[in-house]
N, C-alpha and C positions, 0 to 999 in steps of 0.2 A: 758702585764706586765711580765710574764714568761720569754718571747721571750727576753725581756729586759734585764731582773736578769742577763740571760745566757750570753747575752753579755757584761754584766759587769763582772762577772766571767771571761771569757777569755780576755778581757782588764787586770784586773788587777792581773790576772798572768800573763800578757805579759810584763805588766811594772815592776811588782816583779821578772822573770828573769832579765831583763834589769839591774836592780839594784842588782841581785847579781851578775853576771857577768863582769859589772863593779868594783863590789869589789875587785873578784876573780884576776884582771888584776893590783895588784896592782906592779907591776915591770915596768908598763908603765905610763908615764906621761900621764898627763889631758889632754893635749892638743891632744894627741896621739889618744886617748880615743875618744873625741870628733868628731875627722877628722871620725874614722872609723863607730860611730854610725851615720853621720850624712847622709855619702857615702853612708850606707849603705841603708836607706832612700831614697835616692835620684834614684835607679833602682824603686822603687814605683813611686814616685810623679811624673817624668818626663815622663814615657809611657801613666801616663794615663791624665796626662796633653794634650800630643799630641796625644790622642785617641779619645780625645774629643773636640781636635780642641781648648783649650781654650788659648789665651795667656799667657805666660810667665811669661810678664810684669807684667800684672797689672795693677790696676787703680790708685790708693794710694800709691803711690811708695815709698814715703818718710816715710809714717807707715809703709810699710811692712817692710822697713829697720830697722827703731825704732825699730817694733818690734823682729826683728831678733839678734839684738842686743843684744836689753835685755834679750831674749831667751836662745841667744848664754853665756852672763854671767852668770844667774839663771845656768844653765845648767854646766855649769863650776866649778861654786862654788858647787854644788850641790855635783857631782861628786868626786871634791876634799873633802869634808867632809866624803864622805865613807871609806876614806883611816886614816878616827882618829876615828868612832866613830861607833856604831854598826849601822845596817842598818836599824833596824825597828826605831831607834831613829830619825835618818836621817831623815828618809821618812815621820817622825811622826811631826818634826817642821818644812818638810817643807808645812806643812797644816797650816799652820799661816797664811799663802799666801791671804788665802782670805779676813784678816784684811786691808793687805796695801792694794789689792785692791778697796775697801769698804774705805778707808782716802782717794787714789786717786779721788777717785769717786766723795767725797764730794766736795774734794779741788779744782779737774780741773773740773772736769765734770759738780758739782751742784748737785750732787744727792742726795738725802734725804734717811735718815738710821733711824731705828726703834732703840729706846730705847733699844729694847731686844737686839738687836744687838750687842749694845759695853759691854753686859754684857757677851755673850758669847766669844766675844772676850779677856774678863777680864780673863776668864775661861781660855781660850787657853792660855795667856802670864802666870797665875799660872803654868800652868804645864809646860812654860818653864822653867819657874823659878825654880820651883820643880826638873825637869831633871837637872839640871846643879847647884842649890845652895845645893841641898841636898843630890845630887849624887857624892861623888869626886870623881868616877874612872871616870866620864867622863872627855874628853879634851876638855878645852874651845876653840884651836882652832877650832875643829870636829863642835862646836856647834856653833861658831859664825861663819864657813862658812853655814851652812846650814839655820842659819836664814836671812846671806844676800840674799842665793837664794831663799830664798821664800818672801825679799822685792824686790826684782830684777823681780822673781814670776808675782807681786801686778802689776807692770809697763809693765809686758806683758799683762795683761787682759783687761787694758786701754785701751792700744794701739788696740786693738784687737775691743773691743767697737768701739775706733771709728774708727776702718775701715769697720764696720760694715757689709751692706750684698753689698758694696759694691764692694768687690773682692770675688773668689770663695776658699771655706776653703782650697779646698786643693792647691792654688795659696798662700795663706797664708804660711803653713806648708811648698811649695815647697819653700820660700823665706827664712826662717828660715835654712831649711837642706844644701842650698847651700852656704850660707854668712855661715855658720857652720863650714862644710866641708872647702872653701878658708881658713877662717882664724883660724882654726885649724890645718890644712893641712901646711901653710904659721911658726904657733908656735911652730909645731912640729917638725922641719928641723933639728934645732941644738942639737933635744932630742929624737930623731928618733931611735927607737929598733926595726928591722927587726922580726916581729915576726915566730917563729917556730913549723910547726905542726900542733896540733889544735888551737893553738891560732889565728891564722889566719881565723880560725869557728866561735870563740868564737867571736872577734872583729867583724867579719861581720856580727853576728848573733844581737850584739847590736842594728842595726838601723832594722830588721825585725821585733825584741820585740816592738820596739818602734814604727814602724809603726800599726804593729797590734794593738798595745797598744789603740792609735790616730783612728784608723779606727771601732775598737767596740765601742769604747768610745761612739765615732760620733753618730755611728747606734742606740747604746742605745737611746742615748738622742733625736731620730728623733722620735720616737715609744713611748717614754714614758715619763711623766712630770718632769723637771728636780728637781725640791724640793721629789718626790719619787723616781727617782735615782741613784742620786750625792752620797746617804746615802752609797750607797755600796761600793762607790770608798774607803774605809776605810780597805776592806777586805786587800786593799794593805799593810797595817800594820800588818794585823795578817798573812798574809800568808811569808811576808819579815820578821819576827819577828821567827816564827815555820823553815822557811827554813836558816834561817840567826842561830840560835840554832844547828841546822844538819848541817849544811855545814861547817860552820866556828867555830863555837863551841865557837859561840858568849854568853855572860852573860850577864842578865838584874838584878838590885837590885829592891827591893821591889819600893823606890823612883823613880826610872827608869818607872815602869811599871803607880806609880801614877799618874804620869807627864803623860805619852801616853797615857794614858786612860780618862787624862783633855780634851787634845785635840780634842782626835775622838771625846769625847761627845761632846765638843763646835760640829767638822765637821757634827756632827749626828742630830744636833739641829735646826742648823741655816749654810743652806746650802746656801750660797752667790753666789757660784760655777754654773756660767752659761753652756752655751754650748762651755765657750771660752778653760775649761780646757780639751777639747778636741784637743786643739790645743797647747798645753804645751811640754813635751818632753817626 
């Protein structure tokens, strides 16, 4: 369990660079964004894809697309919300995710949900509510992309279910980084900003966050029982939220904090959150 903590630890400061990093980038469009976190990725997944001999392809081809897809939008919108709203806010609704996946579940899959369940969930949509009816400095666009990407989120974990242990995860994640890259890379042609310096560290450092991010994640969750913990992935809030204060000289209101604080508890409660949000972004 130790062994585990720590690697959630350095997961979720990998994803919390990630995400200020991306904020830091805001002279560059999303699309821009995306191609290079996703490039960046892809020096990972492809060597050790072919280290180990495993195909490309795939077995599920048509979900790995779906899910790439949806991936590739959550990811997008996601992204795009850091550029209206503070970033532990961001990070904080898109933990809703595991509501729509928990509706999808029922609706495509058949899955049966615990009463407690939609109560925590109740939890989590107050403290949207809360974030955003009681907070005016927030912007409702900031916040209404960030709750698309975390129903955008919900339809990545499906998909992911059902490709089951049919493909190998990191065949999943390699399909996700490349359908990313094309059509980021493809969006970003006519809004293309030659980056200068160290920006060109900083964009290519995005998909290393992100891999390391995906890769302890992983390890955590091989070693230790995912309802003891999913709980930590939370810390990504408080550490986006302390660095997000320091860097950007970001402000939270008292509202602000109630609202993200609904949340984590619902994520702290009732952790929905399989081994699939290893394979998120």
């Amino acid at each position: 369990m130790k062994k585990a903590i720590q690697y959630m630890f350095i997961c979720t400061s990998a994803f919390t660079c990630m995400n200020l990093f991306v904020k830091s980038l805001d002279s560059f469009n999303v699309f821009q964004i995306v191609f290079f976190r996703s490039l960046g990725s892809l020096f990972f997944t492809l060597p050790y894809l072919f280290k180990n001999k495993i195909s490309l392809a795939g077995n599920r081809r048509g979900l790995l697309i779906l899910r790439s897809i949806f991936g590739l939008i959550s990811m997008m919108l996601f992204f795009l919300s850091l550029k209206y709203i503070a970033s532990g806010t961001a990070v904080s609704i898109r933990y809703i995710s595991p509501f729509f996946a928990t509706f999808f579940g029922l609706v495509l899959l058949k899955e049966k949900v615990k009463p407690v369940q939609w109560l925590f969930f109740a939890i989590a949509f107050l403290g949207v509510i809360i974030l955003k009816g009681l907070d005016s400095e927030l912007e409702l666009e900031g916040v209404l992309y960030a709750f698309l990407s975390a129903f955008f989120a919900g339809l990545v974990y499906i998909s992911i279910r059902k490709i089951g242990s049919d493909d190998h995860p990191v065949v999943v994640v390699n399909y996700f980084m490349l359908i990313s890259t094309l059509i980021g890379g493809l969006l970003s042609i006519h809004v293309w900003i030659t980056p200068v310096g160290t920006e060109w560290l900083v964009l290519m450092s995005l998909g290393v966050f992100g891999y390391f991010g995906q890769l302890y994640m992983t390890k955590a969750m091989q070693i230790a029982e995912t309802n003891q913990i999913a709980p930590f992935k939370y810390l990504e809030v408080i550490f986006t939220i302390i660095l997000g204060l320091v860097w950007f000289d970001e402000s939270y209101t008292v509202w602000s904090l109630v609202g993200i604080l609904l949340i984590v508890f619902r994520f702290n409660n009732e952790c929905t959150c399989k081994k699939e949000l290893a394979f998120f972004f």
